[in-house]
C-alpha positions in Angstrom: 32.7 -9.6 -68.7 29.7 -8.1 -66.1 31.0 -6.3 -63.1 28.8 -7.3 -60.6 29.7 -4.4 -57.7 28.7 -6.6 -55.1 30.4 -9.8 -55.4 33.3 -7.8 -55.9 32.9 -6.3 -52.5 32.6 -9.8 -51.1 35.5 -11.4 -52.9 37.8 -8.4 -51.4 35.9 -8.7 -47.9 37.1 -12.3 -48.1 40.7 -11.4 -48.7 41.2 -10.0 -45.4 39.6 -10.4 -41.5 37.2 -8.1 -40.8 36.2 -6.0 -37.9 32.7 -8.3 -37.8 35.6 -11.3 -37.9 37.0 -10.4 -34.6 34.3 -9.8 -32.9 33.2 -13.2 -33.2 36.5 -14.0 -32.8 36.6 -12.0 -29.2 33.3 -13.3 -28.1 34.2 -16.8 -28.1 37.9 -15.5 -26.3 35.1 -14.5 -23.2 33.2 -17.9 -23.3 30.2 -16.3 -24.7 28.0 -19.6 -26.0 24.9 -17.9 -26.2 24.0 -14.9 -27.5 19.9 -12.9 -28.0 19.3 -11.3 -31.0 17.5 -10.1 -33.6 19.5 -9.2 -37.6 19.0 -6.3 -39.6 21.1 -4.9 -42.2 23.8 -3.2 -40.5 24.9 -6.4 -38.5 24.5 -8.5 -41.5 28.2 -9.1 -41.8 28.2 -9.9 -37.8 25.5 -12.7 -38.4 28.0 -14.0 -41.7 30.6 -15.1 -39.3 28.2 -16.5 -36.5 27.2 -18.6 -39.1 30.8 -20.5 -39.2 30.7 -20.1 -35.7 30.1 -23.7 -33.7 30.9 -22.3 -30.1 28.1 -19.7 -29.9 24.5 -20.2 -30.4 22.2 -17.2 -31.8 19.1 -16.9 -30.3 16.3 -15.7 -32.7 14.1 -13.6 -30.5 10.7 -12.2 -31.6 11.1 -8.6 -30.0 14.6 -7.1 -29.1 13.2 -5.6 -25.2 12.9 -9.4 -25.3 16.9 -10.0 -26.4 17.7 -7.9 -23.5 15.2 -9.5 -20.9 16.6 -13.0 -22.0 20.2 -12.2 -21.8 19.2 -10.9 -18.5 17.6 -14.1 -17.3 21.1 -15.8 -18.3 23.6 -13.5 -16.7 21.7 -14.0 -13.3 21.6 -18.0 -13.8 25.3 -18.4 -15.0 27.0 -15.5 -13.2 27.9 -14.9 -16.7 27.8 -11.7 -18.8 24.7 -11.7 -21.3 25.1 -10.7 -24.8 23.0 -8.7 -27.0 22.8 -8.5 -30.5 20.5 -6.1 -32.4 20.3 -3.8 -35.0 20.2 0.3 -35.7 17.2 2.5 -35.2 14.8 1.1 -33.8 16.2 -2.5 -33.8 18.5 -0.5 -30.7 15.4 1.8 -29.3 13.6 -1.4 -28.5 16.1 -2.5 -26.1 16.0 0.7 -24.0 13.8 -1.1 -21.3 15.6 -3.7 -20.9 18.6 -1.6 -20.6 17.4 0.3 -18.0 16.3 -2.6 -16.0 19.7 -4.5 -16.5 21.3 -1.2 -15.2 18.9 -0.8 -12.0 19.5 -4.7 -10.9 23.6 -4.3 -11.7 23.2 -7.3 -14.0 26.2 -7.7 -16.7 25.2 -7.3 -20.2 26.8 -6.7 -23.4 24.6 -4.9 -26.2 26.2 -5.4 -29.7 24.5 -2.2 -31.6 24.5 -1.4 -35.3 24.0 2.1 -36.6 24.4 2.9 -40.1 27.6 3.9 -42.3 29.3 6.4 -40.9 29.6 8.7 -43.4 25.8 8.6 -44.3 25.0 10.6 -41.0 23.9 14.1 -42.4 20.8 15.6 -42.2 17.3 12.7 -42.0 19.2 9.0 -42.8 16.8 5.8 -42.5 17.0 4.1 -38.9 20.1 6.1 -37.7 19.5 7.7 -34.0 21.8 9.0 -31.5 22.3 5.9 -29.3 25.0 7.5 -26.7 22.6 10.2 -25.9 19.6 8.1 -25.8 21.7 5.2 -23.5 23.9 7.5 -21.6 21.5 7.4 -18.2 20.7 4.2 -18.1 23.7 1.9 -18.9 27.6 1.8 -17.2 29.5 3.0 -20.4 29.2 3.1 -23.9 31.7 2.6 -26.5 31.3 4.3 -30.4 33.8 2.6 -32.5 35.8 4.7 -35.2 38.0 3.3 -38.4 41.0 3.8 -35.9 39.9 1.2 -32.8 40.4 -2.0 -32.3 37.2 -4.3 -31.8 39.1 -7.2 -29.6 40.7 -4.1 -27.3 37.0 -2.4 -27.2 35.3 -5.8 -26.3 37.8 -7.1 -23.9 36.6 -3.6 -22.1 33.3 -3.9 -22.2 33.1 -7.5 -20.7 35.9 -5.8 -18.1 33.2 -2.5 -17.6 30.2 -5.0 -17.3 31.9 -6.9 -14.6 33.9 -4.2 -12.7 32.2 -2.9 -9.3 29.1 -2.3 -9.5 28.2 -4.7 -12.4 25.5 -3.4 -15.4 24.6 -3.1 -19.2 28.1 -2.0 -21.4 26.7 -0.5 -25.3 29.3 -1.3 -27.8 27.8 0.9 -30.9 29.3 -0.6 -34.0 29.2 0.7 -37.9 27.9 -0.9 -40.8 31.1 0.1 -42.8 33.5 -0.4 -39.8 32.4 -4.2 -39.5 32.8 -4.6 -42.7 36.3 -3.1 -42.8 39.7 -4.8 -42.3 40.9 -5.3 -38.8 43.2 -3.3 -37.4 44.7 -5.1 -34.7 46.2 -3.1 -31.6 46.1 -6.4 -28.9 48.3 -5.1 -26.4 46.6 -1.6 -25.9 44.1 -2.3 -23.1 45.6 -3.5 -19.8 42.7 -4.1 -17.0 43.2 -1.6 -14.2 45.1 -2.6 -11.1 42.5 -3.4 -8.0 43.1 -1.8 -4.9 43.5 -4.0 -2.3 41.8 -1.9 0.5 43.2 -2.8 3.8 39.8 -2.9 6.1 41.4 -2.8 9.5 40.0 0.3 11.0 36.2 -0.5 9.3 36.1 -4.0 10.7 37.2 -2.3 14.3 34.8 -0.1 14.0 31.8 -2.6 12.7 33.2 -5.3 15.3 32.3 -2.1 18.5 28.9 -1.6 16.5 28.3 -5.6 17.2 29.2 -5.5 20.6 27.4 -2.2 21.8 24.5 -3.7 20.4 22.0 -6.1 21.9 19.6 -6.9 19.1 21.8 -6.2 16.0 19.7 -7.5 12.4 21.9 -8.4 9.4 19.7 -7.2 5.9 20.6 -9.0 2.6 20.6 -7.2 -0.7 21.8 -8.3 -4.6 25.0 -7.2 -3.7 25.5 -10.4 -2.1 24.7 -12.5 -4.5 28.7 -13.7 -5.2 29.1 -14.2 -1.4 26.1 -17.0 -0.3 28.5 -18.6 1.9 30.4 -15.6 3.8 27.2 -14.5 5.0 26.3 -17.9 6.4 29.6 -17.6 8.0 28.9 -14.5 9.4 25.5 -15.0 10.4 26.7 -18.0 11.6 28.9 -15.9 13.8 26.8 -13.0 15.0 23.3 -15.9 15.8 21.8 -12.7 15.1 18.6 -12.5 12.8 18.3 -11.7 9.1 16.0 -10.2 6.3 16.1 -9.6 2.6 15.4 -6.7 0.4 13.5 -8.7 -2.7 16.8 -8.6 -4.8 18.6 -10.9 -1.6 16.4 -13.5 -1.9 17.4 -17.3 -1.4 21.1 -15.8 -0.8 20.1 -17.1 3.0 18.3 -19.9 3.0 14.8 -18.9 3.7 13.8 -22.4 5.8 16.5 -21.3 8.1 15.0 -20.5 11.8 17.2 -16.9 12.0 15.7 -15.9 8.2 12.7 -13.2 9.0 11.0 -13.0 5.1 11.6 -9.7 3.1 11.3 -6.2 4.1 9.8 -2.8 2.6 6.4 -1.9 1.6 5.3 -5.3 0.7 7.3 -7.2 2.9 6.2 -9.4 5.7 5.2 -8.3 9.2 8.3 -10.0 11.1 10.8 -8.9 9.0 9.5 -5.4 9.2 9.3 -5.5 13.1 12.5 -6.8 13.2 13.2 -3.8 11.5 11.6 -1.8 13.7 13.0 -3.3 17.2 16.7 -3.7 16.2 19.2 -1.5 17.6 22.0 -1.6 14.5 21.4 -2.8 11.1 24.1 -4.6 9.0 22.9 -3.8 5.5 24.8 -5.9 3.4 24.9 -5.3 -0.6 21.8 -3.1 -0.2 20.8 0.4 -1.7 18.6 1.1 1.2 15.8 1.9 -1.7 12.6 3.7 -1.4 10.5 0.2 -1.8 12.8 -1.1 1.0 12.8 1.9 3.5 9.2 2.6 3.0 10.4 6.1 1.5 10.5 6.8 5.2 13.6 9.9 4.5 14.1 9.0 8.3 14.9 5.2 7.9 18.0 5.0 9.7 16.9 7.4 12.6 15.6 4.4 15.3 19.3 2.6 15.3 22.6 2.5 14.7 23.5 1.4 10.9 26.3 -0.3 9.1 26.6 -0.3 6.0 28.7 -2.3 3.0 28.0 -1.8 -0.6 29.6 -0.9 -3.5 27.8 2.0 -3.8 28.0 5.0 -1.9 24.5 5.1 0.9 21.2 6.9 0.2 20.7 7.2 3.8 22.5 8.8 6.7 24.3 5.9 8.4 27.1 5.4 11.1 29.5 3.6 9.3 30.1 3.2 5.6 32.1 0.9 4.0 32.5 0.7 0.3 33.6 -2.5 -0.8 32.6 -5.8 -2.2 30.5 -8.1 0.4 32.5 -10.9 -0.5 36.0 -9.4 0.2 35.2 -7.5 2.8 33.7 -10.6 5.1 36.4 -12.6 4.1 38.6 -10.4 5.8 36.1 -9.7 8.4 36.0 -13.5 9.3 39.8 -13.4 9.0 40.7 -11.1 11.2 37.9 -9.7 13.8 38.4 -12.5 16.3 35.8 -12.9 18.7 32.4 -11.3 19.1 30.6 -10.7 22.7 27.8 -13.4 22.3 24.3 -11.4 22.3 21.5 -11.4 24.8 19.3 -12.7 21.6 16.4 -10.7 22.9 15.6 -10.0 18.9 15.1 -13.5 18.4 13.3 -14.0 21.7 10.2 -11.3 20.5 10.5 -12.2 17.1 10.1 -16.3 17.7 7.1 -14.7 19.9 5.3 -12.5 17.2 6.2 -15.4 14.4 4.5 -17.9 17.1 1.5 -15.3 17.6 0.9 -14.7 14.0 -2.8 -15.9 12.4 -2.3 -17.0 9.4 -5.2 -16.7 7.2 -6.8 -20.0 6.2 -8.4 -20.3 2.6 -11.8 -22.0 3.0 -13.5 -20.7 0.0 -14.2 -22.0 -3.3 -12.4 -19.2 -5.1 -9.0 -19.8 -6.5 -6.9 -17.0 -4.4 -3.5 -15.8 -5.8 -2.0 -17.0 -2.5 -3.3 -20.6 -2.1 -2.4 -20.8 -5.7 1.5 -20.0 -5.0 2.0 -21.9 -1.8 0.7 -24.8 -3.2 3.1 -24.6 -6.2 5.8 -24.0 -3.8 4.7 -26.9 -2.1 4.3 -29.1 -4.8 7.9 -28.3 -6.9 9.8 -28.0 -3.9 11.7 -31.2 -5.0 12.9 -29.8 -7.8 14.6 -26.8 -6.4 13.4 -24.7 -9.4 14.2 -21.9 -10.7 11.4 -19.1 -10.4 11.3 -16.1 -12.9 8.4 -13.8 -12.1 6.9 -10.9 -13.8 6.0 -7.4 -11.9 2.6 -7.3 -10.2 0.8 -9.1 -6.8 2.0 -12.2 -8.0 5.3 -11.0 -7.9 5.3 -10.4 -3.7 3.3 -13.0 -3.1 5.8 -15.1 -4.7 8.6 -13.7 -2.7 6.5 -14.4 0.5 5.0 -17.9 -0.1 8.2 -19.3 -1.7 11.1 -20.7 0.7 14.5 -20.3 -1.9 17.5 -21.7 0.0 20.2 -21.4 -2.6 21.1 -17.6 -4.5 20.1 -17.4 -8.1 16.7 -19.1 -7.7 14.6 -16.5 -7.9 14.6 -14.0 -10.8 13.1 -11.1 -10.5 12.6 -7.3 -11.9 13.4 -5.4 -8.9 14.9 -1.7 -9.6 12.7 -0.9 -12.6 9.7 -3.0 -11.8 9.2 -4.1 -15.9 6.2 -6.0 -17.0 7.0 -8.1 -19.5 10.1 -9.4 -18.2 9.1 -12.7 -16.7 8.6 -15.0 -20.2 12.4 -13.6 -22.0 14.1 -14.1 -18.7 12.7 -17.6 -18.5 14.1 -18.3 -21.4 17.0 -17.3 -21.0 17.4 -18.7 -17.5 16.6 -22.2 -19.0 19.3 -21.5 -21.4 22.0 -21.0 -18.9 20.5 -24.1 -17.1 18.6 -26.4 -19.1 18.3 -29.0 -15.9 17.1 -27.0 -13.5 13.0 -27.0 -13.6 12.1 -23.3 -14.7 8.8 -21.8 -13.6 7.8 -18.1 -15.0 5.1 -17.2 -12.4 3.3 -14.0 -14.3 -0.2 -12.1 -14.5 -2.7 -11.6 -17.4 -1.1 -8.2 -17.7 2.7 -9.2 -17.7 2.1 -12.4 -19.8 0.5 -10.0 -22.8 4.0 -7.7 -22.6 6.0 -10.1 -24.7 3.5 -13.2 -24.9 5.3 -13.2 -28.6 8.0 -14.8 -27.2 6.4 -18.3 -27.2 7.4 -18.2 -30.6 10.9 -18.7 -29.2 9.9 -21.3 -27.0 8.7 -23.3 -29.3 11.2 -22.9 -32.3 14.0 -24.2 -29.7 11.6 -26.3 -27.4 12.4 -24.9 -24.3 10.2 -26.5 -21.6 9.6 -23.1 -19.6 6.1 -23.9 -17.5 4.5 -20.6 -17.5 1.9 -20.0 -14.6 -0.7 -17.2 -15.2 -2.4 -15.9 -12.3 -5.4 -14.5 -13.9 -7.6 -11.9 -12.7 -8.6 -9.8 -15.3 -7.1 -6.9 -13.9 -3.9 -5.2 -13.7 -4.0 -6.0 -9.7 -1.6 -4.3 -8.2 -2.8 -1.3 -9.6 -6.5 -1.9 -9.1 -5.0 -2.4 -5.4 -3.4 1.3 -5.0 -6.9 2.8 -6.7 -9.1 0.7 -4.4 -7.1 2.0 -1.2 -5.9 5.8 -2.6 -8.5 7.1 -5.2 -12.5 5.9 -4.1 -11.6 2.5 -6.4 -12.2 4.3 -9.7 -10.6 1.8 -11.7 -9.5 1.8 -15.7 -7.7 -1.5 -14.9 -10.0 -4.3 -16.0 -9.1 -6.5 -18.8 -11.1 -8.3 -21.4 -8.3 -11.0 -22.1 -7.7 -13.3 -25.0 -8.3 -17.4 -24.6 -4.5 -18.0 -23.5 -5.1 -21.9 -24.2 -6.2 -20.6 -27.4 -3.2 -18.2 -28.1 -1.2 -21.7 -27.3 -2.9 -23.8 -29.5 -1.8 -21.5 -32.5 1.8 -21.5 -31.5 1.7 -25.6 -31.6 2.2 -25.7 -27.2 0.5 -27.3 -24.4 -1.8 -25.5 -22.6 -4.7 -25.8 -19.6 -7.0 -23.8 -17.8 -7.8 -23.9 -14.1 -10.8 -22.5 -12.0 -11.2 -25.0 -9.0 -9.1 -25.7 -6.7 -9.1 -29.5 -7.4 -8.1 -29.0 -10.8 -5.2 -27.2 -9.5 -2.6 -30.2 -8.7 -3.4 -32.2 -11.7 -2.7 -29.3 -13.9 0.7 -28.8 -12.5 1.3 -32.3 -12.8 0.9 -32.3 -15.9 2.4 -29.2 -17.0 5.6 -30.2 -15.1 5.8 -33.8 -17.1 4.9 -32.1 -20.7 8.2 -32.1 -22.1 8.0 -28.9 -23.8 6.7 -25.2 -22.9 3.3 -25.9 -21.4 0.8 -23.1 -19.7 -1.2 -22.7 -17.0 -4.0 -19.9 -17.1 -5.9 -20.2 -13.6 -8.7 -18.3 -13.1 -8.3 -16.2 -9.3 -10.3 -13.7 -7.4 -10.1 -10.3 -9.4 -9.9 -8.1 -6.0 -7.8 -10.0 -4.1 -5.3 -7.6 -1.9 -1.7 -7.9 -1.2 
């Protein structure tokens, strides 16, 4: 009788569980139900048992930066830790980016990686690379896995690493021939470490003199406060003392409330960043104090007194350091500080002056601008509380200006890295973790073309994603720093493709605006197309931030 080599190795791989079992196995153990990938021949046997799988969903993606934005755009919806799945060589390369951009806005990711057979790694051998030392700066921790480990103890840490402190992207890099191998279990080997209860008596004494020494004390939210939307009401609540937002603490405080200022740093707006400028102690709360925030002004902290509570350690001299979560520490705060010597307000005083003072430009032209184009989409979905994913450009801070986001995890955003192309996967994968919110992906002509391949997913699993393109022909934001820094010798001007047309072949809805009447019938009927539908309009090319 033939020996056929192969189905013997199936008919013994079917005799026992294997390491590719247990993973699967493991993932559904950490309520994983959707995960972003794209197969190749070292995860093969990873894909077999997803196949049996009913719990999880696989999410075919047409670029793996893409798997990695997407899992992104779900982590920050659900509060849940994204998974990635992708392959060796490059398969893994291609996810770099959105690695590092995961890592720089603390989100919690899993990346599943193949590499090749372990004992094929000498000298040149097809798509293997060194993913620890390509990975090691830009993710929390990365796990190699050898004959002897155990896959269930190895993911139950990487979901504990990705969620731990600081939260960010975990690398689990996995074999060919060790998912294919038998399962050596070794459950009881990986205990979660012990959390220090910190007691935070002598910081919130010393925070609680800050607040009473100070007469116009301003309380700035960061990302690190996304878990702790209502402790900050509380305390803000409390103090009747004004409040900004670095981009990442958007919507964490409602923006329609009257003690909410707008956004700080370089493109922030101008009564947040007096504010700023007149206070006499900062409360940075879940903030890195970064360069885009501070202005790169190395001096930041010199014009008043600062308190500060992260996770991390400061970038910037300050006056009291705390390092703990936001959430536990205001708990406590609120628990225990008693009462705080009510403030002369005279921060809200000049700022409800300057706010009142302000002339805000009025739009009488005929040209579509970028920002008569976002407040009126603000205005118009503001029923549906949606969900706004943006790409990286002018569009980006004007939407953080002209939207009002009164609940946490409305507005998605890449804020550390700044990564074009990460507006259309993170919409995806924000509609996956909430299918009934509405989800708008507000991008640029440049951003839209990073991983425009991604309608391909949209439409293979119908997701209804309305995708706004503010289109200038230019990469704006660029075009902005040459026309104000180098004598506006530009090389940013794009000849762009017919995006209706690019629609039309993937089978999706699609419209073009250039007046401004044709704006609010367009949205209309983008928002009540039941699928993915598009919206190229047409705006001024040398519009300024």
């Amino acid at each position: 009788m033939y020996n056929n080599p192969i189905m013997t190795k199936l008919m013994s791989l079917k005799q026992h569980t294997s390491s590719a079992a247990a993973l699967v196995k493991t993932l559904v153990k950490h309520g994983v139900d959707s995960i972003f990938g794209y197969p190749g021949a070292s995860i093969l046997s990873i894909y077999n048992e997803l196949a049996d799988e009913k719990n999880i969903k696989h999410y075919l993606v047409r670029h793996e930066q893409a798997a990695v934005h997407a899992a992104e755009g779900y982590a920050r919806i659900s509060g849940k830790t994204g998974v990635v799945l992708v392959t060796s060589g490059p398969g893994f390369t291609n996810t770099i980016t959105g690695i590092a951009n995961a890592y720089a806005d603390s989100t919690p990711l899993v990346i599943l990686a193949g590499q090749v057979t372990n004992a094929d790694k000498k000298g040149k051998v097809f798509q293997n690379v060194d993913i620890e030392s390509i990975v090691k700066t830009c993710s929390k921790k990365v796990y190699t896995l050898g004959k002897d480990d155990d896959i269930e103890v190895v993911l139950d840490k990487a979901f504990y690493e990705a969620n731990c402190g600081v939260k960010g992207p975990v690398v689990v890099v996995l074999a060919r021939n060790f998912l294919e191998a038998e399962h050596k279990s070794k459950r009881h080997s990986f205990e979660q470490e012990k959390i220090d209860i910190t007691n935070f008596a002598n910081e919130i004494e010393s925070l609680k003199q800050l607040i009473n020494a100070a007469q116009k004390p301003l309380i700035l939210i960061g990302g690190g406060c996304i878990d702790a939307p209502a402790e900050i009401e509380h305390f803000v609540t409390k103090l009747q003392c004004p409040v900004v937002s670095t981009l990442m603490g958007i919507g964490i405080y409602p923006s329609e409330n009257n003690l909410f200022l707008g956004m700080i740093g370089l493109n922030g707006v101008e009564s947040a960043n007096t504010a700023l400028n007149h206070c006499d102690l900062l409360i940075a709360l879940g903030s890195s104090l970064s360069d885009r925030s501070t202005c790169k002004n190395s001096n930041f902290t010199g014009n008043f007194k600062t308190a500060y509570i992260n996770l991390q350690k400061a970038s910037k001299n300050v006056d009291l350091e705390i390092i703990a979560d936001v959430k536990d520490f205001l708990n406590t705060f609120l628990a225990e500080a008693g009462d705080i010597k009510p403030k002369s307000r005279k921060l809200l005083v000049e700022i409800d002056a300057l706010k009142d003072n302000t002339e805000y430009w009025q739009d009488n032209t005929a040209t579509l601008h970028s920002s008569y184009v976002l407040e009126t989409l603000s205005e118009f979905t503001k029923y549906y509380e949606p969900v706004v994913v943006t790409d990286v450009g002018q569009h980006q801070m004007l939407t953080a200006q002209f939207f009002n986001f009164n609940k946490p995890r409305k507005f998605i955003t890449s804020g550390g890295l700044g990564t074009m192309g990460f507006g259309l996967p993170a919409a995806i994968g924000a509609y996956i973790a909430n299918p009934k919110n509405l989800i708008l992906n507000i991008t640029g002509d440049g951003s839209f073309q990073m991983n425009l391949q991604e309608l391909a997913t949209c439409r293979e699993h119908n997701i209804p994603v309305k995708i706004i393109i503010m289109n200038n022909s230019y990469l704006g934001m660029v075009r902005e720093l040459q026309e104000k820094i180098y004598n506006k010798r530009y090389q940013v001007e794009m000849i762009n493709p017919d995006f209706t047309k690019i629609a039309e072949a993937y089978d999706l809805f699609a419209i073009r605006v250039t007046k401004k009447e044709e704006l609010i019938p367009s949205l209309e009927k983008a928002i009540n197309h039941s699928g993915t539908a598009i919206i190229d309009i047409a705006i001024d090319s040398f519009e300024n931030i």
